[in-house]
C-alpha positions in Angstrom: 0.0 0.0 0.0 1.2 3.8 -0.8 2.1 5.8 1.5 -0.5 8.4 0.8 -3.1 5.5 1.5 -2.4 4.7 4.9 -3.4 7.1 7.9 -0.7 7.6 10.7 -2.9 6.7 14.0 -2.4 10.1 15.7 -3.6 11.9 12.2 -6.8 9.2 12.4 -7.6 10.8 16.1 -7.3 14.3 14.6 -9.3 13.6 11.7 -12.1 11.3 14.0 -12.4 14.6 16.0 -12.2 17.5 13.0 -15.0 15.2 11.6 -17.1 15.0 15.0 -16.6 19.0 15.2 -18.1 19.6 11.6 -21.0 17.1 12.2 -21.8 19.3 15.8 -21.1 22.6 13.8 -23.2 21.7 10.8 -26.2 20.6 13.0 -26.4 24.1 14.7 -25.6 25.2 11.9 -29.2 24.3 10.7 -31.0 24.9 13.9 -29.7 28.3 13.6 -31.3 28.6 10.2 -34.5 27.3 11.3 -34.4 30.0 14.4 -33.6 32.5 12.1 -36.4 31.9 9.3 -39.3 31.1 12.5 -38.3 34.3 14.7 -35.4 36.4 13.1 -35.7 39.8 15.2 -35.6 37.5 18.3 -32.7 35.1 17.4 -30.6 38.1 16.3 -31.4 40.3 19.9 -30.5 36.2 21.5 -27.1 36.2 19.5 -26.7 39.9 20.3 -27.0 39.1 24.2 -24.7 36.5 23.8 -22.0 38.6 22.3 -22.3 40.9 25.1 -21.6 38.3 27.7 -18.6 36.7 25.9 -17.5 40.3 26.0 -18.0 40.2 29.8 -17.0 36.9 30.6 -13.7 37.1 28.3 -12.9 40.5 29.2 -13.2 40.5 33.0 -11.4 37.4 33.0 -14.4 35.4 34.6 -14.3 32.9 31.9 -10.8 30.8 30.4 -9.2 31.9 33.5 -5.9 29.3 32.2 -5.2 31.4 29.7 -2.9 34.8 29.8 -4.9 38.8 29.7 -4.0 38.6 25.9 -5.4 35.0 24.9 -8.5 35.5 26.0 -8.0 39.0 24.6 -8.0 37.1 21.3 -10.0 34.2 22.1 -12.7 37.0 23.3 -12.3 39.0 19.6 -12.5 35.6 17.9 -15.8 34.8 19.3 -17.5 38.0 19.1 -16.4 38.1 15.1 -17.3 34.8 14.8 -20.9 35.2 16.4 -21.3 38.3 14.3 -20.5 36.8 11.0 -22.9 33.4 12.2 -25.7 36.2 11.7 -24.7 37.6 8.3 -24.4 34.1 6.8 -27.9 33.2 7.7 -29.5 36.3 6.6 -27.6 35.5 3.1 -28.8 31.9 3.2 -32.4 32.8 4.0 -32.3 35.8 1.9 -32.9 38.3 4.8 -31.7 41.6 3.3 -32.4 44.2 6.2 
């Protein structure tokens, strides 16, 4: 068998888990959707809270307390961007325009 046929064990663990992460991420992927076409003005003011207390959390240091001031600096930013874009790409899938 090639090389490029066979999976190093360690690489099969990351790959078991990358795939478990999509499967997770694609599933609320889809309830987020569904939220979004059944009661859009109240999922985006739910998402909106949310972002305010991952600012909180992350900020005051109340949340990730292993990592340094600027990880969760960045973890924090990460979040917040990422929760913000989650929004935009389901008013683009549902074809929300406002």
């Amino acid at each position: 068998m090639a090389e490029d046929e066979t999976v190093d064990p360690v690489r099969a663990v990351e790959m078991r888990l990358r795939a478990r992460l999509a499967v997770v991420e694609r599933a609320a992927w889809f309830g987020f959707v569904q939220a979004m076409r059944d009661r859009p003005d109240e999922t985006r003011a739910a998402i909106e809270a949310e972002r305010g207390r991952c600012r909180d959390g992350f900020g005051s240091g109340a949340w990730a307390k292993d990592l340094t001031a600027a990880e969760r600096a960045l973890l924090g930013a990460e979040v917040d961007a990422g929760l913000a874009q989650l929004v935009e790409d389901a008013r683009a899938e549902i074809g929300d325009g406002t």
